[in-house]
mmCIF file of the C-alpha atoms, coordinates in Angstrom:
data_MODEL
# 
_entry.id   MODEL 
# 
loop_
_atom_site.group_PDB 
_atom_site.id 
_atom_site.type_symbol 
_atom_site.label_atom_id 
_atom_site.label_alt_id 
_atom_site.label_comp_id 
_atom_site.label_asym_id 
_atom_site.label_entity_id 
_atom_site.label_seq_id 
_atom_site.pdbx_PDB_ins_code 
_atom_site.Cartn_x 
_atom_site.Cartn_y 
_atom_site.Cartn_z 
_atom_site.occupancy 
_atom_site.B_iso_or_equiv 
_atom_site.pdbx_formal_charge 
_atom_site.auth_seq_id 
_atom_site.auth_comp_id 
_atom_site.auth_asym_id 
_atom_site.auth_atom_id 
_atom_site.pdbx_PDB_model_num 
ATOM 1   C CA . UNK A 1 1   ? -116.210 -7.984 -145.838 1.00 0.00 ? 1   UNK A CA 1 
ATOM 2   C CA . UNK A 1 2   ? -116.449 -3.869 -146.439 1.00 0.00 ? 2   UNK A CA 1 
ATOM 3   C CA . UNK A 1 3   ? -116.600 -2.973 -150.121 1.00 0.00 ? 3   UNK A CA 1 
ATOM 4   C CA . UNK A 1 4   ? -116.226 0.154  -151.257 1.00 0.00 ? 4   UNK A CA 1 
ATOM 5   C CA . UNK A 1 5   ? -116.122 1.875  -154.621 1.00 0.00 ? 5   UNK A CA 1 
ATOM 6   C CA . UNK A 1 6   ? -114.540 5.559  -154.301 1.00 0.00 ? 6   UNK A CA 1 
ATOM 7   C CA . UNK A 1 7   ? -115.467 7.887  -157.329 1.00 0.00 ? 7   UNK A CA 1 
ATOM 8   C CA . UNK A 1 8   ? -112.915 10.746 -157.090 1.00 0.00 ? 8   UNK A CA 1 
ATOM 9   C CA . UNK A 1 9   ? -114.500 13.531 -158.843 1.00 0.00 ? 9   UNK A CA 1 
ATOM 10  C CA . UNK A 1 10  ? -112.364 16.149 -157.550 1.00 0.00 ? 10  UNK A CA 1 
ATOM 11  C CA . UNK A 1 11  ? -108.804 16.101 -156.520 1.00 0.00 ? 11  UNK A CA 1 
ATOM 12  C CA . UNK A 1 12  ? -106.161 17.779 -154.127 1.00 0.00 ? 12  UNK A CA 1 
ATOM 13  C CA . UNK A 1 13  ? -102.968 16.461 -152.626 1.00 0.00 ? 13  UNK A CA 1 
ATOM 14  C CA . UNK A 1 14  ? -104.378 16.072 -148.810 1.00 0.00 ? 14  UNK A CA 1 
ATOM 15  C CA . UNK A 1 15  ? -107.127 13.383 -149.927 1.00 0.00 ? 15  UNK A CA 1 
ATOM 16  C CA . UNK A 1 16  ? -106.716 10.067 -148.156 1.00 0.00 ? 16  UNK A CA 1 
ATOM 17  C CA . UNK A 1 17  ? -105.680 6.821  -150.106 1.00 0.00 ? 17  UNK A CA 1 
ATOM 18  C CA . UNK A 1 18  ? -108.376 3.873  -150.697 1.00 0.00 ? 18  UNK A CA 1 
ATOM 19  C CA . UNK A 1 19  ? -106.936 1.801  -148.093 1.00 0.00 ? 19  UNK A CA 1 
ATOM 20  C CA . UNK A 1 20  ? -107.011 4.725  -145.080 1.00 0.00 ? 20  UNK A CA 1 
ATOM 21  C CA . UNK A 1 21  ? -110.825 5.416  -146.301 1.00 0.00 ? 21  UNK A CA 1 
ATOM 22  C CA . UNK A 1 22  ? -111.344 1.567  -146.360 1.00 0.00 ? 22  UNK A CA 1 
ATOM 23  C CA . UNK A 1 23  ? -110.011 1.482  -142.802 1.00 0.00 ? 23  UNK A CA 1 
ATOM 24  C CA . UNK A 1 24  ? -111.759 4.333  -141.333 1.00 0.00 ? 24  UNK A CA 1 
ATOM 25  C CA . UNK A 1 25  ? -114.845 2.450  -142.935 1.00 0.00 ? 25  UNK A CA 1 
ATOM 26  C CA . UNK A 1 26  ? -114.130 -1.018 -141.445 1.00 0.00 ? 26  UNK A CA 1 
ATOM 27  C CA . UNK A 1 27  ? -113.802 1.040  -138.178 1.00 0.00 ? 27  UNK A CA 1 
ATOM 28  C CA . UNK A 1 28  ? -117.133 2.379  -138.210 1.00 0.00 ? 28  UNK A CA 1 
ATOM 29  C CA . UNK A 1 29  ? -118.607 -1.032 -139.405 1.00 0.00 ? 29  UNK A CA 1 
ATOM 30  C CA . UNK A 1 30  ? -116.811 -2.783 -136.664 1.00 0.00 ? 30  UNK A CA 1 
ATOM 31  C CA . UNK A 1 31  ? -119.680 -4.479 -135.044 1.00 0.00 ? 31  UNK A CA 1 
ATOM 32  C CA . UNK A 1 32  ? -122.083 -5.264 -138.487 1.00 0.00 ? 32  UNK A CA 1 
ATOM 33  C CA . UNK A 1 33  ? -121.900 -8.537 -138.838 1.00 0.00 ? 33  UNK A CA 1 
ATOM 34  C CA . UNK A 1 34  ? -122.547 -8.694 -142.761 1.00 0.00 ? 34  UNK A CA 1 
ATOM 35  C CA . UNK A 1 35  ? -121.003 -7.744 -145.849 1.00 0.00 ? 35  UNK A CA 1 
ATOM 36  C CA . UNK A 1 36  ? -121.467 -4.169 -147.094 1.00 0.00 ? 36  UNK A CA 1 
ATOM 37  C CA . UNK A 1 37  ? -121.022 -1.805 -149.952 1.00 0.00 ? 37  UNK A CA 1 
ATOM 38  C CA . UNK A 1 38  ? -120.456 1.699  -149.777 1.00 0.00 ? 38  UNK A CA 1 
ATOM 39  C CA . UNK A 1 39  ? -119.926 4.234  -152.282 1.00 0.00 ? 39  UNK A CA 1 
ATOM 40  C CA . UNK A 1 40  ? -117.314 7.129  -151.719 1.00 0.00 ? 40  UNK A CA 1 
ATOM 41  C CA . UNK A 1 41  ? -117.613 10.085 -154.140 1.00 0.00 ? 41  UNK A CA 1 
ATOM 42  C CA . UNK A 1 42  ? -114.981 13.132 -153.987 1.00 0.00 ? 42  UNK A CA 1 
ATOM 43  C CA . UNK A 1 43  ? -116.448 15.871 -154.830 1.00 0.00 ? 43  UNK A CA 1 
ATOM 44  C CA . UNK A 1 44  ? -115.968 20.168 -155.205 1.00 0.00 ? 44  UNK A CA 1 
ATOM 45  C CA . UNK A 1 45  ? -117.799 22.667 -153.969 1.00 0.00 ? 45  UNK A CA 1 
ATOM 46  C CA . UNK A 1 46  ? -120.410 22.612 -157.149 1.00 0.00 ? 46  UNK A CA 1 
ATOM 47  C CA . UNK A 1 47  ? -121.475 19.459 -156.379 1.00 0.00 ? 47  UNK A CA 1 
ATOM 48  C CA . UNK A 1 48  ? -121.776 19.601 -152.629 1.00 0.00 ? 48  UNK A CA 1 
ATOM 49  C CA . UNK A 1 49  ? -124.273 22.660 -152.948 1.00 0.00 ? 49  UNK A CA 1 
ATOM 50  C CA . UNK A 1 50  ? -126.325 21.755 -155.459 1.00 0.00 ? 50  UNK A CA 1 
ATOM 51  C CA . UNK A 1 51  ? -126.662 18.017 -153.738 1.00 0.00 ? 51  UNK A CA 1 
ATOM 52  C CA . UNK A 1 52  ? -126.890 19.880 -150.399 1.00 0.00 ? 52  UNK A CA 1 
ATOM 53  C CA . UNK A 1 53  ? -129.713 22.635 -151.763 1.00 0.00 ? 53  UNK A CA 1 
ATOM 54  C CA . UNK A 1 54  ? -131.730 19.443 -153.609 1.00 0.00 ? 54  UNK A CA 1 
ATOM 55  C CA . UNK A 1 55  ? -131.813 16.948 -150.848 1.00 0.00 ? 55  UNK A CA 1 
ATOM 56  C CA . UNK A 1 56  ? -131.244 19.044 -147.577 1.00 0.00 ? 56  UNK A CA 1 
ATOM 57  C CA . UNK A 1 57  ? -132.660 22.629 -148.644 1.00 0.00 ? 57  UNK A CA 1 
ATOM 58  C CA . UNK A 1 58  ? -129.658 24.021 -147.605 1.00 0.00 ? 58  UNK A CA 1 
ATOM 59  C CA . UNK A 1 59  ? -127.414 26.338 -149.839 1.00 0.00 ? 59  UNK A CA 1 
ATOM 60  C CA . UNK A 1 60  ? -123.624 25.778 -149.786 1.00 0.00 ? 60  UNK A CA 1 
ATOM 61  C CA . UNK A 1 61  ? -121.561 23.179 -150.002 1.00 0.00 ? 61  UNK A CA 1 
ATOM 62  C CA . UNK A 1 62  ? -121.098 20.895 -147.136 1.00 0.00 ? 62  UNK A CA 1 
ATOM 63  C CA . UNK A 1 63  ? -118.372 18.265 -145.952 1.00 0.00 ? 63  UNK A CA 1 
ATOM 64  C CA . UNK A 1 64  ? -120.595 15.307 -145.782 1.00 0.00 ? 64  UNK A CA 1 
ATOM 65  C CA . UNK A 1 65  ? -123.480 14.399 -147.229 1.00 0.00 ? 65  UNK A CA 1 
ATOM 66  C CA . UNK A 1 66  ? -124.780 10.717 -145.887 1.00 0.00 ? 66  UNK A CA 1 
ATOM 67  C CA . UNK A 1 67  ? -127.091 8.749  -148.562 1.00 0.00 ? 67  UNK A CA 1 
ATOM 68  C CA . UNK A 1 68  ? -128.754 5.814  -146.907 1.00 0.00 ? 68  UNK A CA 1 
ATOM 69  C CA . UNK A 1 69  ? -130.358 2.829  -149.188 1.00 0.00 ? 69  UNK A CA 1 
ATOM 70  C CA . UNK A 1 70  ? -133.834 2.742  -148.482 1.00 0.00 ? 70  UNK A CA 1 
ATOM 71  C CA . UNK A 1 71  ? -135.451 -0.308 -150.262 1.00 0.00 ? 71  UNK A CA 1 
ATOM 72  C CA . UNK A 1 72  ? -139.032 0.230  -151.250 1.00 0.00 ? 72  UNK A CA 1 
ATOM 73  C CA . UNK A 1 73  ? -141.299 -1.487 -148.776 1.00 0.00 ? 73  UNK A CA 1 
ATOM 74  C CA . UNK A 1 74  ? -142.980 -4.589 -150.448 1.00 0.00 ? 74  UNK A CA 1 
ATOM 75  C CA . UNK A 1 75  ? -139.796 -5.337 -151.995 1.00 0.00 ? 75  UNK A CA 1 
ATOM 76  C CA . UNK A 1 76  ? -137.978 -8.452 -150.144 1.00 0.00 ? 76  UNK A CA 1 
ATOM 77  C CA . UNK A 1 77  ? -134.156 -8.209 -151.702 1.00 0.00 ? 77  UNK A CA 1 
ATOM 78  C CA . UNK A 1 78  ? -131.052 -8.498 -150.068 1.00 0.00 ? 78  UNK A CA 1 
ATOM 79  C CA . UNK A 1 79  ? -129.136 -6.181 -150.594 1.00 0.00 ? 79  UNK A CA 1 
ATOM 80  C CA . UNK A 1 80  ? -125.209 -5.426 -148.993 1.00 0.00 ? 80  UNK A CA 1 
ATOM 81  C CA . UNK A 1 81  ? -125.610 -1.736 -149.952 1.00 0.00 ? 81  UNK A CA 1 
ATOM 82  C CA . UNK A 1 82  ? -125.373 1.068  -147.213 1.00 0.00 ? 82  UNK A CA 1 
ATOM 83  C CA . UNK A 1 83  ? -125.482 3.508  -148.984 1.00 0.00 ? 83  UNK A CA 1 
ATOM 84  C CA . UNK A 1 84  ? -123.685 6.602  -150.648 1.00 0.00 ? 84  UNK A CA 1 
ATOM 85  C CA . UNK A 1 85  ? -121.248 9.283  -148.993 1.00 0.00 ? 85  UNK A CA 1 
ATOM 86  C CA . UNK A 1 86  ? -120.491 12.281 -150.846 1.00 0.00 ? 86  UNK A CA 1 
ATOM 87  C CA . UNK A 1 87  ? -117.356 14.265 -149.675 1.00 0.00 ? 87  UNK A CA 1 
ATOM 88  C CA . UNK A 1 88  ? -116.472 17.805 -150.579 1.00 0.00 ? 88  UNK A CA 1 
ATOM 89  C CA . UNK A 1 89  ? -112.587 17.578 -150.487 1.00 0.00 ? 89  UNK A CA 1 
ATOM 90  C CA . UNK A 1 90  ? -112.388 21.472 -150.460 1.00 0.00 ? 90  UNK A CA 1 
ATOM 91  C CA . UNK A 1 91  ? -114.495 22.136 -147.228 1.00 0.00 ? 91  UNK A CA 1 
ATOM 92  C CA . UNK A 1 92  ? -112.636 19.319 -145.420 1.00 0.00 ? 92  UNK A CA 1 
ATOM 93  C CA . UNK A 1 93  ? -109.589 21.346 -146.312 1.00 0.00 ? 93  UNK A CA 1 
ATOM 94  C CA . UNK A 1 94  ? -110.720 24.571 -145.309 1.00 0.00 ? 94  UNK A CA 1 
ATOM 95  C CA . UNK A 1 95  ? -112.477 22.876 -141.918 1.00 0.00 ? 95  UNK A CA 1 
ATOM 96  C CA . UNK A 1 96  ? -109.058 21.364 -141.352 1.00 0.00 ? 96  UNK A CA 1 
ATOM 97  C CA . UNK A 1 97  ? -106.996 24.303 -141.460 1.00 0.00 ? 97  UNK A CA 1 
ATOM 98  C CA . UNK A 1 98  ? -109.656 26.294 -139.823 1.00 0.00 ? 98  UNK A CA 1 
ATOM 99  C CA . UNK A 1 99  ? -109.656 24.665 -136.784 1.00 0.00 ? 99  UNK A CA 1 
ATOM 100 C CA . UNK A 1 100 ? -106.376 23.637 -136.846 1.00 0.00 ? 100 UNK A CA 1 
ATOM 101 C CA . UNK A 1 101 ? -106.849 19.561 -136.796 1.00 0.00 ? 101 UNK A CA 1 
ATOM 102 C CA . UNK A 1 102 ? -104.950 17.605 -139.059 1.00 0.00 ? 102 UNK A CA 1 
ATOM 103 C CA . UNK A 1 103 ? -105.795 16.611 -142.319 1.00 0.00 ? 103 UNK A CA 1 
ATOM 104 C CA . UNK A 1 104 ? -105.755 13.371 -142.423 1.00 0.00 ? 104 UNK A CA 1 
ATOM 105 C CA . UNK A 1 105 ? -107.612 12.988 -138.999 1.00 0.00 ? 105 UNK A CA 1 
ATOM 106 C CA . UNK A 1 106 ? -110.638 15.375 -139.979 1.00 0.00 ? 106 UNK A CA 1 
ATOM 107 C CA . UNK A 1 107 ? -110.904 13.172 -142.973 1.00 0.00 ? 107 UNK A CA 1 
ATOM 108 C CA . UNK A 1 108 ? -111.454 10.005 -140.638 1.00 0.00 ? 108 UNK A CA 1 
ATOM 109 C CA . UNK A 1 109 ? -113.914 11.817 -138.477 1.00 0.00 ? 109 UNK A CA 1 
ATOM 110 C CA . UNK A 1 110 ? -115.785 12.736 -141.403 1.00 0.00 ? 110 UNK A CA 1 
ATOM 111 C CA . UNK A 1 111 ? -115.618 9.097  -142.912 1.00 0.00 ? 111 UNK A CA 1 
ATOM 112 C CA . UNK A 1 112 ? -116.983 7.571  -139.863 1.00 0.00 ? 112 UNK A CA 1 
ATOM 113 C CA . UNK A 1 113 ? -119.528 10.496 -138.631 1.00 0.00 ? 113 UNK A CA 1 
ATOM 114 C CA . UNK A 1 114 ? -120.763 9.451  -142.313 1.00 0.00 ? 114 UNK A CA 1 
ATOM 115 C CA . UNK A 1 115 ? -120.919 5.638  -141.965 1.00 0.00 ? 115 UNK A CA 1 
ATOM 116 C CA . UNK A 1 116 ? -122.904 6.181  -138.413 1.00 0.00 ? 116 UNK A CA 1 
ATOM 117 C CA . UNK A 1 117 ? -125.409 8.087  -140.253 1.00 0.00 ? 117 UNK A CA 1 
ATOM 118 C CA . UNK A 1 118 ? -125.942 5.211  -142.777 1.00 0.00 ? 118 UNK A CA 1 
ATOM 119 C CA . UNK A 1 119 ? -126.454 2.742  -139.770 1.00 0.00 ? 119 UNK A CA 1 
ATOM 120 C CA . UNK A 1 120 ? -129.034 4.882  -139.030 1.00 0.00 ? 120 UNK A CA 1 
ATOM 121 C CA . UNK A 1 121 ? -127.100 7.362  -136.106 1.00 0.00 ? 121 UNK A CA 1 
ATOM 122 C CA . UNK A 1 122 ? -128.373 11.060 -136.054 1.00 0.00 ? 122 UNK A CA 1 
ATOM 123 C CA . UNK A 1 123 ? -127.697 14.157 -134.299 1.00 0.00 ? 123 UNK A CA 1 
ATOM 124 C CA . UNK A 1 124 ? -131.267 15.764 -134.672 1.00 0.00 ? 124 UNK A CA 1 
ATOM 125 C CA . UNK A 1 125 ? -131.526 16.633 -130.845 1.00 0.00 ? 125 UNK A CA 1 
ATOM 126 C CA . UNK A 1 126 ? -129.141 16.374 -128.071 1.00 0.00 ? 126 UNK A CA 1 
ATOM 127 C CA . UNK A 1 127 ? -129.288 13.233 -126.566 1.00 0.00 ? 127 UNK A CA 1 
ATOM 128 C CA . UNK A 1 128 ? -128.881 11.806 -130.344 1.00 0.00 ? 128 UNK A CA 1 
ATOM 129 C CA . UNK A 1 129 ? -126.028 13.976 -131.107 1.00 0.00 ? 129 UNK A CA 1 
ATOM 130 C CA . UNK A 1 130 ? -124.230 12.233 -127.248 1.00 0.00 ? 130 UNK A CA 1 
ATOM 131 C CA . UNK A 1 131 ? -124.498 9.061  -128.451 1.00 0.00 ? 131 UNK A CA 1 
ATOM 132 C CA . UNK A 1 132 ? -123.260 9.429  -131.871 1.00 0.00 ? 132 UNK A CA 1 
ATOM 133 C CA . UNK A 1 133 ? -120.074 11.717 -130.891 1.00 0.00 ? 133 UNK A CA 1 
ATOM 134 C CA . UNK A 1 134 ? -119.290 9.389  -127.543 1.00 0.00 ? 134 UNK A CA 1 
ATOM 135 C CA . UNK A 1 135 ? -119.816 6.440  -130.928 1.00 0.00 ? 135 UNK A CA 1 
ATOM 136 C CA . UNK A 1 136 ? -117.056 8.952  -133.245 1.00 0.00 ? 136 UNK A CA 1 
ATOM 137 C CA . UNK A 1 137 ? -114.909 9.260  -130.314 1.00 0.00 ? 137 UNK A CA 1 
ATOM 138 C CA . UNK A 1 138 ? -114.300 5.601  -129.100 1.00 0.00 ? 138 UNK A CA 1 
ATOM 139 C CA . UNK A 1 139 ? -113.576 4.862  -132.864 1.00 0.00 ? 139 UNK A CA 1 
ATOM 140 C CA . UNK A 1 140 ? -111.883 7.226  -133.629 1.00 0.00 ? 140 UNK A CA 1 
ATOM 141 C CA . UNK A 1 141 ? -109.345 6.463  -130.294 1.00 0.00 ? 141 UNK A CA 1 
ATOM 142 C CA . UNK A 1 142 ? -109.222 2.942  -131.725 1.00 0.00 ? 142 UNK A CA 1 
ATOM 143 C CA . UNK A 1 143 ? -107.671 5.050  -134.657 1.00 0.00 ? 143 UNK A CA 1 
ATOM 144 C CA . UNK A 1 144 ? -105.066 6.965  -131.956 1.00 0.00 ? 144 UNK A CA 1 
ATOM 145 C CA . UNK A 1 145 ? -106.865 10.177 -133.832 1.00 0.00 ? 145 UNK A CA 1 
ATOM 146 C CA . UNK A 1 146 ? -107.870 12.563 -130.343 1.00 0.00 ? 146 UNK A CA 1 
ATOM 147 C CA . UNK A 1 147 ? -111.283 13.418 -129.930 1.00 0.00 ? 147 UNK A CA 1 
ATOM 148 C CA . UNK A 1 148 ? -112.444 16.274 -132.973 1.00 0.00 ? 148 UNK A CA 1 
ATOM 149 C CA . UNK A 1 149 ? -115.132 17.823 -130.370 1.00 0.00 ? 149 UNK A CA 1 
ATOM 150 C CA . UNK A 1 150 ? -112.371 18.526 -127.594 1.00 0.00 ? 150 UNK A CA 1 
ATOM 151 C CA . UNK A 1 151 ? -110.440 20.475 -129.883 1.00 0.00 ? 151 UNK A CA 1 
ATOM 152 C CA . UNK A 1 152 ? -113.409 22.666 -131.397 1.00 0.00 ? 152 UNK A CA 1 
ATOM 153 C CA . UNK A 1 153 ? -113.621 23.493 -127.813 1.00 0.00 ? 153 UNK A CA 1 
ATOM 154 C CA . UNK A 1 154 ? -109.995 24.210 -126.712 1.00 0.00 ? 154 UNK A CA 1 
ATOM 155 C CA . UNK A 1 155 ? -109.794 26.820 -129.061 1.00 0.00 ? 155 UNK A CA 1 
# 
């Protein structure tokens, strides 16, 4: 089973209810065959830059932010947590509108593009960033949401 614990620091009428996020999640953890935990925390614009500038050295606030558990080596404990996402509600609004997607989708494409980084996806050079959008997309179709990188690209 998929736990999750959402901490909604900031709020806005598009955000997604506990059950879509827990979906999108159980989509993305479709073939891990073990219990997890995953913290979701909601967050404004603050929050995402000053987490973004301290653990990325990037300025600005950013739609995802993907916080793996990494266990100390020597230590043997078992432990069902993923990790963290943190999720700037505002910037997923803006990147909505912006490129004219809906809502509710981006929000699932963001979910999931964050779950694949804490199982350890990345997009650091191309043939990385292939397999984990052809990994978003087949989800995400499971989802009947259409692919988010076709339409950055029809417009």
């Amino acid at each position: 089973m998929n736990s999750i614990e959402i901490q909604t620091i900031f709020e806005s009428a598009g955000q997604p209810s506990e059950a879509q996020i827990q979906l999108w999640i159980d989509t993305a953890l479709e073939d891990v065959n073990r219990d997890t935990e995953i913290v979701v925390r909601i967050v404004d614009e603050q929050e995402s830059a000053e987490l973004n500038q301290q653990y990325r050295h990037k300025k600005g606030a950013t739609n995802i932010l993907s916080f793996p558990v990494e266990i100390p080596e020597g230590i043997d404990i078992d432990l069902n947590l993923l990790g963290d996402l943190v999720i700037c509600a505002p910037v997923l609004e803006q990147e909505a509108q912006q490129q004219g997607k809906v809502l509710a989708d981006h929000w699932a494409h963001i979910i999931i593009h964050g779950v694949l980084h804490l199982l350890g996806y990345d997009h650091l050079d191309d043939e990385q960033a292939e397999e984990m959008e052809s990994k978003e997309i087949a989800l995400l179709q499971q989802l009947n949401i259409n692919n988010p990188y076709q339409q950055e690209v029809d417009q």
